[in-house]
BALUMDREN-174046 format. One record per residue (C-alpha): x, y, z; residue number from 0; chain; residue in three letters. Coordinates in Angstrom, 3 decimals. Layout:
residues N
ATOM       px       py       pz num cadena residuo
ATOM        X        Y        Z NUM      A     ALA
...
end
This chain:
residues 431
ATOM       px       py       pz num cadena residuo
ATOM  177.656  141.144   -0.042   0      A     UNK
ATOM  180.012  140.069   -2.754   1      A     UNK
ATOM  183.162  140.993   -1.358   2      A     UNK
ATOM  184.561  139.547    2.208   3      A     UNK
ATOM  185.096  142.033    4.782   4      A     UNK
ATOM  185.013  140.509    8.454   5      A     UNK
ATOM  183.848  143.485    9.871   6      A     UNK
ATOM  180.789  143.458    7.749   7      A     UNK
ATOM  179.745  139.665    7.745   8      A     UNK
ATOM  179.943  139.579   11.544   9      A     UNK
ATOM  177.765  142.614   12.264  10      A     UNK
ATOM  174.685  141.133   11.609  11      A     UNK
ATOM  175.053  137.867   13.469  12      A     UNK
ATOM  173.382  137.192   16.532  13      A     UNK
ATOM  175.819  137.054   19.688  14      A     UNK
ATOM  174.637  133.501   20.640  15      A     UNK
ATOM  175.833  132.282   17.254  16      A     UNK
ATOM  179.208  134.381   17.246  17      A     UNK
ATOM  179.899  132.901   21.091  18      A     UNK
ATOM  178.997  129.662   19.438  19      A     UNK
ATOM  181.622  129.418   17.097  20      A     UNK
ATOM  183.954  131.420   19.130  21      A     UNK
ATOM  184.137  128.531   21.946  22      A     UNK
ATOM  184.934  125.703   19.213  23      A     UNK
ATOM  187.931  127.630   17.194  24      A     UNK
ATOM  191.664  127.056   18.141  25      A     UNK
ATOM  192.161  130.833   18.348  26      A     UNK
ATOM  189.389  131.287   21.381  27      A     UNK
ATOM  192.044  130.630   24.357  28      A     UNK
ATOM  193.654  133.818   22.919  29      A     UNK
ATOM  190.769  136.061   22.487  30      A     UNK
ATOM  189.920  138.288   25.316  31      A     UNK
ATOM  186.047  139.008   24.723  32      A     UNK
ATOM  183.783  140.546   27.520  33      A     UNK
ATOM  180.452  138.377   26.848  34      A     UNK
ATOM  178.465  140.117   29.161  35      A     UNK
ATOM  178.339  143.322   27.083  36      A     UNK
ATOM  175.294  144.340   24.595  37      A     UNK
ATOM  174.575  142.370   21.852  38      A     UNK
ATOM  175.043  145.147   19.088  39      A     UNK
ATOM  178.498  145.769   20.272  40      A     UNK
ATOM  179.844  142.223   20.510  41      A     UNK
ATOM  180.577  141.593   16.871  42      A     UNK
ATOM  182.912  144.772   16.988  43      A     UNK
ATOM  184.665  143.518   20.614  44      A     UNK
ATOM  185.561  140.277   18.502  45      A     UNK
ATOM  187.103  142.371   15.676  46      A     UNK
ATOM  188.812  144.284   17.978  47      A     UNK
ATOM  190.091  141.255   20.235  48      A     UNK
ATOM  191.165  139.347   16.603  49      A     UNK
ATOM  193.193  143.114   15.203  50      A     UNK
ATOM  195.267  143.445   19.020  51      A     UNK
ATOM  196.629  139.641   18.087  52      A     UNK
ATOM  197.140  140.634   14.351  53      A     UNK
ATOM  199.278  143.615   15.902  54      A     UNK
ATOM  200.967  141.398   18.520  55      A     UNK
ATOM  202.163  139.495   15.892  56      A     UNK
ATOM  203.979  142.406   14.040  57      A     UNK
ATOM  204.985  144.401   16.360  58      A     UNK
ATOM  205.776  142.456   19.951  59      A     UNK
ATOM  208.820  140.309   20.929  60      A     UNK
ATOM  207.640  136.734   20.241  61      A     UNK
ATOM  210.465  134.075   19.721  62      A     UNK
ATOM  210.091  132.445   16.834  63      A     UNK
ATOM  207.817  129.865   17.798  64      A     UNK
ATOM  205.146  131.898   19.196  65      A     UNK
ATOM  204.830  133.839   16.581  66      A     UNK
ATOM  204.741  131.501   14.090  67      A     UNK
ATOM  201.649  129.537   15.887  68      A     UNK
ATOM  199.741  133.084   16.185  69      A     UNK
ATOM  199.626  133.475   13.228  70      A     UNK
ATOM  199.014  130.235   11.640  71      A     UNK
ATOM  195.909  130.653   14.037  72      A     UNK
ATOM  194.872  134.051   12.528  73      A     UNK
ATOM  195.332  132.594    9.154  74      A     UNK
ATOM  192.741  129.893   10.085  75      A     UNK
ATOM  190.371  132.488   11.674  76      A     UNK
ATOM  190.434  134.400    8.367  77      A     UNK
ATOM  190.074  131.020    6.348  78      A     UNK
ATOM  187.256  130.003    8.393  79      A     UNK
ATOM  185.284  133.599    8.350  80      A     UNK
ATOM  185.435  133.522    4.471  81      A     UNK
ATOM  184.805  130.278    3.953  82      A     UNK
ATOM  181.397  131.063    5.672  83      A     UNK
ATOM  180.719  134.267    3.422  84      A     UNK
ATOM  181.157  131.900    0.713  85      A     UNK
ATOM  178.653  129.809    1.896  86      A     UNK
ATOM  176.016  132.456    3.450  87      A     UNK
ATOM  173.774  131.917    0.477  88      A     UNK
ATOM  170.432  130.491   -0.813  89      A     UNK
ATOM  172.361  127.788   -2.752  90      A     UNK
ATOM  174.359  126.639    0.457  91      A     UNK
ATOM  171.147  126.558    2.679  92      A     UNK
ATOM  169.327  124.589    0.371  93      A     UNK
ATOM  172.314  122.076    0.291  94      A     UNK
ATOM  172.931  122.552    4.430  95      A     UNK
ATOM  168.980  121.381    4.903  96      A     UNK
ATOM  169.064  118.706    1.976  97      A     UNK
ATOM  171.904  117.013    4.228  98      A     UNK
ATOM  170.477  117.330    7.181  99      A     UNK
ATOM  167.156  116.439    6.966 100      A     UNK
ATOM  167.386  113.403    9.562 101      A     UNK
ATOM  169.494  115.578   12.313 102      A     UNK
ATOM  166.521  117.433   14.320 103      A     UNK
ATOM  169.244  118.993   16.188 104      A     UNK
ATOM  170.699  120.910   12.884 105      A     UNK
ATOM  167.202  121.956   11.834 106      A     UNK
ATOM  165.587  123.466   15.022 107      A     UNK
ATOM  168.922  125.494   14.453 108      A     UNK
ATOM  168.339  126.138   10.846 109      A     UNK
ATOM  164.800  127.590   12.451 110      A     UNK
ATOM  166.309  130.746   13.785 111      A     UNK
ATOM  169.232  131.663   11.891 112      A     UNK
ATOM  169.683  133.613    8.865 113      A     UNK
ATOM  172.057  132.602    6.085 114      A     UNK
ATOM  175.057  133.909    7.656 115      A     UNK
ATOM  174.455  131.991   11.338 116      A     UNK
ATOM  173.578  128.635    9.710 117      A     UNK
ATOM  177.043  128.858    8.075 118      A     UNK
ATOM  178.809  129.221   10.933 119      A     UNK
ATOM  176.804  126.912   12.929 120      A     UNK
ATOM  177.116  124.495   10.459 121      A     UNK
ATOM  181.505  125.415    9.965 122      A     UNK
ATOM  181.061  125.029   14.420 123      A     UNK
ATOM  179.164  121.685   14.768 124      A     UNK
ATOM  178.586  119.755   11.219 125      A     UNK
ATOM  182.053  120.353    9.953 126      A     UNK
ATOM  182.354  117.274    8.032 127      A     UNK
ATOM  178.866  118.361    6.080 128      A     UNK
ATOM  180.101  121.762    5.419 129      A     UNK
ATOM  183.092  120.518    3.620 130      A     UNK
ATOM  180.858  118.232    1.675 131      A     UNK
ATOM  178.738  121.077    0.261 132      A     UNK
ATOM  181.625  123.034   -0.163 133      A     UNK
ATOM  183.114  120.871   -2.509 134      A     UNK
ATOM  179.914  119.817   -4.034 135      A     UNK
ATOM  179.030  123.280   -4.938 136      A     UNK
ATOM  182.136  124.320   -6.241 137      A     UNK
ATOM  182.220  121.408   -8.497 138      A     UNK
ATOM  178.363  122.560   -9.662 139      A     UNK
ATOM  180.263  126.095  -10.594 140      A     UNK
ATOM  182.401  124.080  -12.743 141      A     UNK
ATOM  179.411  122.361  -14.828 142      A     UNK
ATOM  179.463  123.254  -18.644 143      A     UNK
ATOM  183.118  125.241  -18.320 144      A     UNK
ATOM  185.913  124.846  -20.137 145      A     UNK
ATOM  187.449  121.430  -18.213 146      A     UNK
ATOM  184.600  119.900  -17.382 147      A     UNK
ATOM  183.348  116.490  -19.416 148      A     UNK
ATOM  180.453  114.326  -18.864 149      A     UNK
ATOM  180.349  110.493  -19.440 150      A     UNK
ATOM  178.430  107.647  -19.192 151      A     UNK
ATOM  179.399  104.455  -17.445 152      A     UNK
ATOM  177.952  101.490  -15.946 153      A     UNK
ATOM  175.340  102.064  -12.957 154      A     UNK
ATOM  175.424  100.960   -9.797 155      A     UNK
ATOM  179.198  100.806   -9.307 156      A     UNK
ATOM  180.618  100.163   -5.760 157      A     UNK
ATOM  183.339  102.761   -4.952 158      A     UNK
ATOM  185.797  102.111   -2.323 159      A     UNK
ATOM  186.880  103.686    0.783 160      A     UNK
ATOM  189.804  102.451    1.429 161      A     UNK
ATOM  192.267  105.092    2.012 162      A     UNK
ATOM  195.004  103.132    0.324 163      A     UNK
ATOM  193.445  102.482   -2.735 164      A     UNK
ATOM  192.144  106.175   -3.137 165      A     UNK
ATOM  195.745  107.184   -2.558 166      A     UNK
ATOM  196.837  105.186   -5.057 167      A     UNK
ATOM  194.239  106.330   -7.882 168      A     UNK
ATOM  195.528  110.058   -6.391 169      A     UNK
ATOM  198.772  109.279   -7.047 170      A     UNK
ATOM  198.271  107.983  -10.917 171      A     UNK
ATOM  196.448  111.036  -11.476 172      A     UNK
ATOM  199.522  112.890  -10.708 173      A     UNK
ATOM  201.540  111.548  -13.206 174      A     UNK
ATOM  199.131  113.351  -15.879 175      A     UNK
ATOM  200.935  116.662  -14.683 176      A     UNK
ATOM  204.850  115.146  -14.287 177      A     UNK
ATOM  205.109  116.623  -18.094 178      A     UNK
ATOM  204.565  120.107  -16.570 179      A     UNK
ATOM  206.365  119.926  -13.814 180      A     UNK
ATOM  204.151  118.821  -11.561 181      A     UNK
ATOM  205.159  117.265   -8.158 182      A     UNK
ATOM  204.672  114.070   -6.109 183      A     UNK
ATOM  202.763  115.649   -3.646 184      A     UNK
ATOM  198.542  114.449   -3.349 185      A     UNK
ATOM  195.390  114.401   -1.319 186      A     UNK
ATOM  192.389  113.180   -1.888 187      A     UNK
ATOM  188.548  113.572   -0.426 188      A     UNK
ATOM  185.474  111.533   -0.747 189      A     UNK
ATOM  182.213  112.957   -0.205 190      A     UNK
ATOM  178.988  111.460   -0.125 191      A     UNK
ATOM  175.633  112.787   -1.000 192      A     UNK
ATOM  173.036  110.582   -0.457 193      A     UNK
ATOM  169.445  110.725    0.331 194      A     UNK
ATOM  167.324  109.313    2.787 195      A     UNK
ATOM  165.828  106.693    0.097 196      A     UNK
ATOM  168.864  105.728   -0.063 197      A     UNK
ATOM  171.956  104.860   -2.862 198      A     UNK
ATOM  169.681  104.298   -5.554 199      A     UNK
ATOM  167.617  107.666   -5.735 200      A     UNK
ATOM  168.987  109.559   -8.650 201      A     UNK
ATOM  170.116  112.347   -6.566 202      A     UNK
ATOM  172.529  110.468   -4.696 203      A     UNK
ATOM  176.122  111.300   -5.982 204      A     UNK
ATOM  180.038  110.583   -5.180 205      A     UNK
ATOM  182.501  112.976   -5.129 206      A     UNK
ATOM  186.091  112.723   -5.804 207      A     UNK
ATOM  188.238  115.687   -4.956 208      A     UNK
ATOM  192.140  115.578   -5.921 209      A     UNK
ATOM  195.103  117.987   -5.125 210      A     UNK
ATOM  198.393  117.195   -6.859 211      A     UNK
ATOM  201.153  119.307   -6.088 212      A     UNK
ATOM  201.657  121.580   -8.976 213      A     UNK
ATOM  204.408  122.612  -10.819 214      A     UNK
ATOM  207.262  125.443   -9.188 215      A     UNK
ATOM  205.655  128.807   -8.679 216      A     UNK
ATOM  207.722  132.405   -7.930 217      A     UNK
ATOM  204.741  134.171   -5.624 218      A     UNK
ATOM  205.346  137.622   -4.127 219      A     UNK
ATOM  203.515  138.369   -0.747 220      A     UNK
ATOM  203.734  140.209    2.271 221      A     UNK
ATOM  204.606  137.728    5.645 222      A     UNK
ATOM  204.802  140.423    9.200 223      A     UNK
ATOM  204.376  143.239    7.068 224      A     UNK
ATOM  207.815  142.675    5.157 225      A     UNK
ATOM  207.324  142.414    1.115 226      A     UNK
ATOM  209.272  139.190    0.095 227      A     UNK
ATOM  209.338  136.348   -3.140 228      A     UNK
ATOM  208.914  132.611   -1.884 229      A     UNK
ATOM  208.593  129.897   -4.488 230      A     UNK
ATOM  206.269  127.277   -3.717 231      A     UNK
ATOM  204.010  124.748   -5.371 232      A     UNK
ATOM  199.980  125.245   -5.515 233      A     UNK
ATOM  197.506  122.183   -5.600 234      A     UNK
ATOM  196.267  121.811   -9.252 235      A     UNK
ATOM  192.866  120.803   -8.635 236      A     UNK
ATOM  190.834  117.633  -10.512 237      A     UNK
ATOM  187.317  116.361   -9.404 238      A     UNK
ATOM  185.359  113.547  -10.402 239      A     UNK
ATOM  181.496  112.984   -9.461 240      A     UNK
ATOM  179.860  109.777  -10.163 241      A     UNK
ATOM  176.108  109.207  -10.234 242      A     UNK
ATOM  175.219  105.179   -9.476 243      A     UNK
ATOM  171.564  105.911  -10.362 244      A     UNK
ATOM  172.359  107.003  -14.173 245      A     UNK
ATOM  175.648  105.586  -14.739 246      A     UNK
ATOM  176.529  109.617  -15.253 247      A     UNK
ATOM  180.140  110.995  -14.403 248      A     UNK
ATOM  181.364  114.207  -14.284 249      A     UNK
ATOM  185.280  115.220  -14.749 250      A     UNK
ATOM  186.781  118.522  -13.799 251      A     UNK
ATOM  190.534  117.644  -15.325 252      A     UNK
ATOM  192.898  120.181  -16.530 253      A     UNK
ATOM  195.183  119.419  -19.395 254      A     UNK
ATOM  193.405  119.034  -22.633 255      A     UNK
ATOM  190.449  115.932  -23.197 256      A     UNK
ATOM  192.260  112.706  -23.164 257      A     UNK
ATOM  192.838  113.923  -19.697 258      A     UNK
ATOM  189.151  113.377  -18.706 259      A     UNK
ATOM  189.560  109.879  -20.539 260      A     UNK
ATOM  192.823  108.537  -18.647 261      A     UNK
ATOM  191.416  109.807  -15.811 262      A     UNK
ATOM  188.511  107.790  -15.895 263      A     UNK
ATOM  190.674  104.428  -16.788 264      A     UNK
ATOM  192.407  104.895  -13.633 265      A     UNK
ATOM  189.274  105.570  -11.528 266      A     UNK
ATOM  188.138  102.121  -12.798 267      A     UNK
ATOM  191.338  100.458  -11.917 268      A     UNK
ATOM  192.091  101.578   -8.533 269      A     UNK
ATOM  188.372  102.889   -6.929 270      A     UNK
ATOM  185.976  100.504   -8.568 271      A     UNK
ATOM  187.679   98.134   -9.380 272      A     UNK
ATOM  187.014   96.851  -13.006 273      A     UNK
ATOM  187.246   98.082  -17.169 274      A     UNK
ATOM  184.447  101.141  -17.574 275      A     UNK
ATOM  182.499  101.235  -20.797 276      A     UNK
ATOM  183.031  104.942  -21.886 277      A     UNK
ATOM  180.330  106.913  -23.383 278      A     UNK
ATOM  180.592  110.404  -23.858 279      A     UNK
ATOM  177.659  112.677  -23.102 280      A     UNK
ATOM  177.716  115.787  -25.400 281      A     UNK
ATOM  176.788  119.024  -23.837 282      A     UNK
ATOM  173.525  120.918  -24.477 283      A     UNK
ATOM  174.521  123.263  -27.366 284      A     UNK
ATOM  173.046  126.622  -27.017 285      A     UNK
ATOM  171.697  128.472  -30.733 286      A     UNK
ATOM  172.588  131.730  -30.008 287      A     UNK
ATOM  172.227  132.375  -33.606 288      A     UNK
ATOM  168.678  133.043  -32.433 289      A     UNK
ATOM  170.305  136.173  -31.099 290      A     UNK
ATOM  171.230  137.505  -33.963 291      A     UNK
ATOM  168.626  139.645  -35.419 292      A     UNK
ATOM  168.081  141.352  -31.669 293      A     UNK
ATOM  166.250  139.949  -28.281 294      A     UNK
ATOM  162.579  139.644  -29.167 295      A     UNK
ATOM  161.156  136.937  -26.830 296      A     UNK
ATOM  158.811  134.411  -28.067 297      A     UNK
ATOM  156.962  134.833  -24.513 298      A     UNK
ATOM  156.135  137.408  -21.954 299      A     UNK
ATOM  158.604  137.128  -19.607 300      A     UNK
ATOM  157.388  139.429  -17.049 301      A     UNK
ATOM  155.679  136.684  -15.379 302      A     UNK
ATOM  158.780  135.981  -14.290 303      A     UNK
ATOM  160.304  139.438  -13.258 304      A     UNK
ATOM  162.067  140.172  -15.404 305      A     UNK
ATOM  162.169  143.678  -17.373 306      A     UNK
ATOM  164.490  143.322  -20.226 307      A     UNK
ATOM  167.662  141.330  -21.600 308      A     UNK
ATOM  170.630  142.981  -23.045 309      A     UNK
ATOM  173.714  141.736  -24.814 310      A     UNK
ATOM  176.269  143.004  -22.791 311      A     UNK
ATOM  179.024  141.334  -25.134 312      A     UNK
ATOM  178.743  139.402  -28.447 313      A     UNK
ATOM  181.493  137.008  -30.008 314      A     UNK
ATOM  181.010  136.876  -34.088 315      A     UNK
ATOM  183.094  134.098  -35.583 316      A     UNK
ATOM  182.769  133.913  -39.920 317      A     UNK
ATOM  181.645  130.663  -40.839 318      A     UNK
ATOM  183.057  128.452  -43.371 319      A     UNK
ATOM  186.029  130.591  -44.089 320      A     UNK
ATOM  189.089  131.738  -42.364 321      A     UNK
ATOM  188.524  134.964  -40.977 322      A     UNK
ATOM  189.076  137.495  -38.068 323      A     UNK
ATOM  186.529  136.623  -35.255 324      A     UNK
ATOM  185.750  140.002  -33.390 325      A     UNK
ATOM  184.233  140.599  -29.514 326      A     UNK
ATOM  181.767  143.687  -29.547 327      A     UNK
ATOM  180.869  145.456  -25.747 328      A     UNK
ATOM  178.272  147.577  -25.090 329      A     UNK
ATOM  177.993  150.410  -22.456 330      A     UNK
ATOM  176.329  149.482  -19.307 331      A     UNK
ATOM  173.450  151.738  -19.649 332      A     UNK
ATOM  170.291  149.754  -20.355 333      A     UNK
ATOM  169.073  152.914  -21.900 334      A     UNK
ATOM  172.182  152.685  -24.690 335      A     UNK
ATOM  172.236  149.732  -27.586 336      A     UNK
ATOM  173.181  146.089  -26.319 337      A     UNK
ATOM  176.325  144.714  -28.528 338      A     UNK
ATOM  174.341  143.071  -31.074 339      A     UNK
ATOM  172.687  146.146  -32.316 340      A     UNK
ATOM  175.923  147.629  -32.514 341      A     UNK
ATOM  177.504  144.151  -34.442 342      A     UNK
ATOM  174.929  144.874  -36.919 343      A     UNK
ATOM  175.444  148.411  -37.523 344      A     UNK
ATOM  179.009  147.588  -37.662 345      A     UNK
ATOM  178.948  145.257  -40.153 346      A     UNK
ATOM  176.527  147.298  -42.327 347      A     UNK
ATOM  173.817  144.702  -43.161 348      A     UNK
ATOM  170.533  144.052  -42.367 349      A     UNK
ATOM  170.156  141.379  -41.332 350      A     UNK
ATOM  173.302  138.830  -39.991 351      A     UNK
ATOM  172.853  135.456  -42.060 352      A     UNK
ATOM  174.260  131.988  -41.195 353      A     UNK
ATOM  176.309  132.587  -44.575 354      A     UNK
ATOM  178.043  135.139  -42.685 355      A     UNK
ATOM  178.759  135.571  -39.156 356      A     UNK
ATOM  178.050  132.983  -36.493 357      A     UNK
ATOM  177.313  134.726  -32.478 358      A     UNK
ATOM  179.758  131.818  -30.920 359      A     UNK
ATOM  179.799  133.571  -27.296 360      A     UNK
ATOM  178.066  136.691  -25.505 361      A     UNK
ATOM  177.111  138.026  -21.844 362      A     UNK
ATOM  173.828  138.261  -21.111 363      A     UNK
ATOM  172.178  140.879  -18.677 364      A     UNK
ATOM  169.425  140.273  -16.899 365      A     UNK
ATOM  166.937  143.549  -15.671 366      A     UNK
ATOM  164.381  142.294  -13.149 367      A     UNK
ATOM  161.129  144.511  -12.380 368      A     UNK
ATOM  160.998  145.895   -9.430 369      A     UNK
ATOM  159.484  144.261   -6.054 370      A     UNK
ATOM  157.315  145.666   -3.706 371      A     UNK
ATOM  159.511  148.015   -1.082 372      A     UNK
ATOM  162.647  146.691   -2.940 373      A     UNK
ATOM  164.170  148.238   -6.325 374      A     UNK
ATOM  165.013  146.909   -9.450 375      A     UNK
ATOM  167.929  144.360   -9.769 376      A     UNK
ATOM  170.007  142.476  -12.374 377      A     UNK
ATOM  172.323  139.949  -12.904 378      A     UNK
ATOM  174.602  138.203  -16.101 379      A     UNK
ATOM  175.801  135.190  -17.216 380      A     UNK
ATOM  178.352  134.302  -19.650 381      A     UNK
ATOM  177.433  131.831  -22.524 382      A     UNK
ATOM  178.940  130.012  -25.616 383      A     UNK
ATOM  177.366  128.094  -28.774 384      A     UNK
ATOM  179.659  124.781  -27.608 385      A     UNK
ATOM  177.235  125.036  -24.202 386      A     UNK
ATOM  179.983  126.192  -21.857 387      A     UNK
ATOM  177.968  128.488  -19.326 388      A     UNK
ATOM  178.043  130.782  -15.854 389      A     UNK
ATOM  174.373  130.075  -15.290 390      A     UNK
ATOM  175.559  127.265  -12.397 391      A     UNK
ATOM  177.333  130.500  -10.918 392      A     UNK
ATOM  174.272  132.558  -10.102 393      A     UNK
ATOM  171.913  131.941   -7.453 394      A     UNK
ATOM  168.996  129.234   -7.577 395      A     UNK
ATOM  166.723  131.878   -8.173 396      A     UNK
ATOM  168.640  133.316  -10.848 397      A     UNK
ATOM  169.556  130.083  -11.972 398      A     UNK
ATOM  165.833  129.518  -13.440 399      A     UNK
ATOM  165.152  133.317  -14.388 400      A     UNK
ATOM  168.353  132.520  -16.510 401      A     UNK
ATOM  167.186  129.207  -18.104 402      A     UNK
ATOM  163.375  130.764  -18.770 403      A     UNK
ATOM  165.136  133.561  -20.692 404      A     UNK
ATOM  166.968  131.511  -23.073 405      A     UNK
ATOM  164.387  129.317  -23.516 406      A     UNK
ATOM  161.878  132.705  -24.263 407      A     UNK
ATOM  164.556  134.158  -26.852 408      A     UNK
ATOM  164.744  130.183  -28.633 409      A     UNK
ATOM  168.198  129.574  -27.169 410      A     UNK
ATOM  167.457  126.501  -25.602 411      A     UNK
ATOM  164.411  124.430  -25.735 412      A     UNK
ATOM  162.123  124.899  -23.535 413      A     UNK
ATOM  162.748  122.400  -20.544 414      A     UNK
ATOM  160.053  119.417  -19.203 415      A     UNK
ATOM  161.361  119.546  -15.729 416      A     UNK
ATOM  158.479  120.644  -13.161 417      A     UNK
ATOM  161.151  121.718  -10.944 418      A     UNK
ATOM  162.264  124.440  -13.533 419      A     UNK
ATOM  158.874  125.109  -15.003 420      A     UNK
ATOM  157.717  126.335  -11.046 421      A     UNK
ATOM  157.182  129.559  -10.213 422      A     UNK
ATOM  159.659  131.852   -9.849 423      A     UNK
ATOM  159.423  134.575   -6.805 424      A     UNK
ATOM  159.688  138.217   -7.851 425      A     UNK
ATOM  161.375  139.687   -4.502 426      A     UNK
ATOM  164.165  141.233   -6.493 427      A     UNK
ATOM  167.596  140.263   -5.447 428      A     UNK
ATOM  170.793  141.983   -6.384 429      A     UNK
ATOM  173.698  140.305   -7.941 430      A     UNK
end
């Protein structure tokens, strides 16, 4: 389920895992939840129990004070809830049993929970582990966008954790924004994700997390059910993960690309300590040119699942000349023409040659064959020439269906990883 509803994401959950997390969250002194009832009904007593405080909030004689720490413990029930529908996925569970592989107390949990349960479980008792592969995996989303970079430095590097000298790198990375308006405001985390081989194995990574207080903002909201304007200042967001086994680091920096380089200066000077040896590490380019003459794979790609790839939208840019650059959609009906059959007929030719029109960007859609006692499915990813993607947004499964379709239409080449050459499973799932 894409969208959060609390209702919804609590229904399924088994009533020892709701009473579980229940017990360890600051609003359970002020719930009023019969435990001994049936276990169908308990998800909806909760809801219930959560509304009557949202109600006493708006409509009961609380002084000030009261009502003020109500709600900022509604807000964090809310918070919390979707922070766990975030993370009630394949990708999270994968990362949830990657971390805690050594805690036999986390994995006979992981034995009888479902998605949703192991996120709260894991939100309840491994807090600290949750907010590490929060972070990681929103960074992951990030990969290949628009301000994301990828360097090379030296290997091996020590990073710090002293709190001071993080600060202070923090700080410095501030001033990049003073120009915008930015304020003096920071915080910083540090996660860790290492494995059991320890510091050396190339998975292990570190992961720098920033908030600088942004700029001035106007924002108009509701607060007690009265529509008002506040100004207020939201966290600009910069991440940084290094790699010791490689020498690889990643930057997610806003503000154009010598922001990624300064940004890396002062991580030298302040977290490791000494001058870094820049090398920048081009991203995979994607030849969507290949695309051009229509979506004719090179290889059967029903082995995989999959029933057919559309163009959902196409990007034509002229090359060598200045020209207008036009974006062509097609309907949503896989029975109708994807947009580069209707590029071509639009531009009356044959055939689209490099002398011509360049595909610099398109959406991709994905039809998978359908499973035994499930039905047909599909999913999309966004994609540009430069090799800025959405493929890190989809799910793991997805994530390789994705890759072995480019690499069937000639987009990319085709990839020597066993990992991503496995097989894929063909239980369809719905994106």
């Amino acid at each position: 389920m894409k969208v959060f509803n609390a209702r919804h994401f609590l229904r399924n959950v088994a009533a020892r895992t709701l009473h579980e997390f229940v017990q360890g969250h600051v609003l359970a002194p002020r719930l009023v939840v019969d435990w001994s009832g049936p276990d169908d009904t308990l998800s909806g007593v909760l809801c219930d129990a959560v509304e009557a405080l949202e109600h006493e909030v708006a409509t009961t004689d609380l002084s000030p004070r009261d009502r003020e720490a109500l709600g900022h413990d509604l807000l964090l029930w809310s918070d919390d809830l979707r922070r766990a529908h975030l993370m009630a996925n394949g990708l999270a569970g994968v990362e949830f049993r990657r971390a805690c592989q050594d805690d036999p107390d986390a994995l006979e949990a992981f034995a009888s929970r479902d998605e949703r349960e192991i996120a709260l479980w894991m939100l309840a008792f491994r807090d600290k582990i949750f907010r590490d592969v929060e972070l990681h995996l929103a960074f992951r989303a990030k990969t290949n966008g628009k301000f994301w970079k990828k360097h090379r430095i030296q290997r091996g590097l020590e990073l710090t954790h002293e709190r001071t000298r993080l600060e202070q790198f923090c700080h410095a990375v501030a001033q990049l924004y003073k120009k915008s308006g930015g304020g003096d405001g920071v915080h910083i985390e540090l996660s860790e994700r290492r494995c059991t081989s320890g510091v050396s194995n190339a998975m292990s990574s570190f992961q720098l997390t920033l908030y600088v207080e942004g700029p001035v903002t106007a924002l108009t909201h509701f607060s007690q059910s009265h529509f008002t304007r506040v100004t207020t200042r939201v966290a600009l967001e910069s991440a940084l993960v290094y790699h010791p086994a490689t020498g690889e680091v990643e930057t997610v920096v806003k503000g154009g690309a010598k922001n990624h380089t300064v940004m890396l200066e002062l991580f030298g000077k302040h977290v490791v300590q000494q001058d870094l040896a820049l090398e920048r590490i081009e991203p995979q380019r994607y030849h969507l040119n290949a695309l051009r003459d229509g979506l004719q794979p090179y290889e059967d790609w029903s082995a995989y699942g999959v029933e057919m790839v559309r163009l959902r939208r196409a990007r034509l840019t002229p090359v060598g000349i200045a020209g207008v650059s036009f974006t062509v959609e097609a309907s949503p009906d896989k029975a109708q023409g994807d947009a580069i059959r209707i590029a071509r007929a639009a531009l009356k030719v044959e055939h689209m040659f490099e002398a011509e029109y360049h595909l610099d960007a398109a959406t991709v859609i994905v039809y998978t064959q359908v499973a035994d006692g499930g039905r047909a499915g599909h999913f999309s990813f966004n994609i540009r020439a430069s090799g800025v993607s959405t493929i890190k947004n989809l799910s793991l499964r997805n994530q390789v269906l994705a890759r072995k379709v480019l690499q069937a239409l000639m987009v990319i080449d085709a990839e020597d990883d066993a990992a991503t050459a496995s097989p894929v499973p063909r239980e369809a799932i719905i994106v």
